[in-house]
C-alpha positions in Angstrom: -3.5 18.7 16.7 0.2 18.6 15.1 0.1 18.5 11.3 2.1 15.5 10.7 1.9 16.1 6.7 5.5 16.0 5.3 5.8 19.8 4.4 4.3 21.1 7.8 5.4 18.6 10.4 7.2 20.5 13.3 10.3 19.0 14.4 9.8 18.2 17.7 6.8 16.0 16.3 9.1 14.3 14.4 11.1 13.6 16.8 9.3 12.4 19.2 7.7 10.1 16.5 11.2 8.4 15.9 12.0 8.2 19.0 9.2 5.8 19.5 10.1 4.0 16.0 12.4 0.9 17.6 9.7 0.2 20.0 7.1 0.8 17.7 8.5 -1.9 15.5 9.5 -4.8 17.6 6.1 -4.8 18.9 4.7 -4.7 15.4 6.1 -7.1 14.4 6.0 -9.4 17.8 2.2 -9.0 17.6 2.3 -10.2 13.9 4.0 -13.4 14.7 1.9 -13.9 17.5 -1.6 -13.5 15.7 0.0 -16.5 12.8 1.2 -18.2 16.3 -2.2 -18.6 17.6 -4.4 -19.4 14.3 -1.4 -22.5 13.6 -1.8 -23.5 17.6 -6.1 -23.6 17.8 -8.3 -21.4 15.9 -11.3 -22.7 17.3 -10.0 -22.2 20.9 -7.7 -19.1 22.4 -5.4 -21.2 23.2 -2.2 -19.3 24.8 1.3 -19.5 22.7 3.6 -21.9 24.6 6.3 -21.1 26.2 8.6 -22.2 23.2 7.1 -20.6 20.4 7.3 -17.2 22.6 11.0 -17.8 22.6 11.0 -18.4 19.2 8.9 -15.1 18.2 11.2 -12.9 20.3 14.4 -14.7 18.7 12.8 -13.6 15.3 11.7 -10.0 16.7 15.5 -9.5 17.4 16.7 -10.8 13.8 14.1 -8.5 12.6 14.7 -5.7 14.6 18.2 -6.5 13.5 18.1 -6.5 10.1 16.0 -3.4 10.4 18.9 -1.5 11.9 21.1 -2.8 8.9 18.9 -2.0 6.6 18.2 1.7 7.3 21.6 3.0 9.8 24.2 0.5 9.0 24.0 0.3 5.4 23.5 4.0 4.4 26.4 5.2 6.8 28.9 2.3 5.2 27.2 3.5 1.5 28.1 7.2 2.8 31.6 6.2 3.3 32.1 4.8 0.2 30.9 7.2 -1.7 33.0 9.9 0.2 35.9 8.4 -0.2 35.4 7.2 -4.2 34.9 10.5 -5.0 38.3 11.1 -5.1 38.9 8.0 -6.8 36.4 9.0 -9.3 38.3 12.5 -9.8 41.8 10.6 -10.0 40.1 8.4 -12.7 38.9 11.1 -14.6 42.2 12.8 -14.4 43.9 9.3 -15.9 41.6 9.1 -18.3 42.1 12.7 -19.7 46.0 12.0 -19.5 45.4 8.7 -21.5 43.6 10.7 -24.4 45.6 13.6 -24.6 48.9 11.2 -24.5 46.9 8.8 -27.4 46.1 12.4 -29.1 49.8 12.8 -29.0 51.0 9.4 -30.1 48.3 9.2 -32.7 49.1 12.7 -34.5 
């Protein structure tokens, strides 16, 4: 069996595990809503979910599902860019700042 311990995890084992991750989630989290779905409905019974709040649990899988994809590709790549392009701003505000001393230095003397 594959070690799947951080430092010996092979990377085709890895990837194979995120490839499965979207999937993986969505049905996760479908099966979640579901289970709170069917102890509101009947809990004496096993009662099936109705057609509506199915609907409703795959509109929320989606906003989840969603959100998840904001949370950990959209927001780190638009954090990324950021931070790529402030570094030069960071440098040119350094650069102003050590030309505002040395000019104060100069004024002040």
């Amino acid at each position: 069996m594959t070690s799947l311990s951080a430092g010996e995890i092979s990377l085709s084992a890895l990837s194979e595990l995120l490839s499965g991750y979207d999937g993986t989630l969505a049905r996760v989290y479908r099966d979640k809503l579901a289970i709170k779905a069917g102890k509101a409905a009947k809990p004496a019974s096993k009662a099936l979910i109705s057609r509506e709040k199915e609907e409703e649990i795959e509109d929320r899988v989606k906003q989840f599902v969603e959100l998840d994809t904001w949370r950990y590709t959209t927001l780190p790549a638009t954090l990324r860019e950021r931070a790529g392009g402030n570094g030069d701003q960071k440098k040119k505000g350094k650069r102003s700042l050590l030309m505002a001393s040395s000019t104060r230095t100069r004024w002040s003397s």
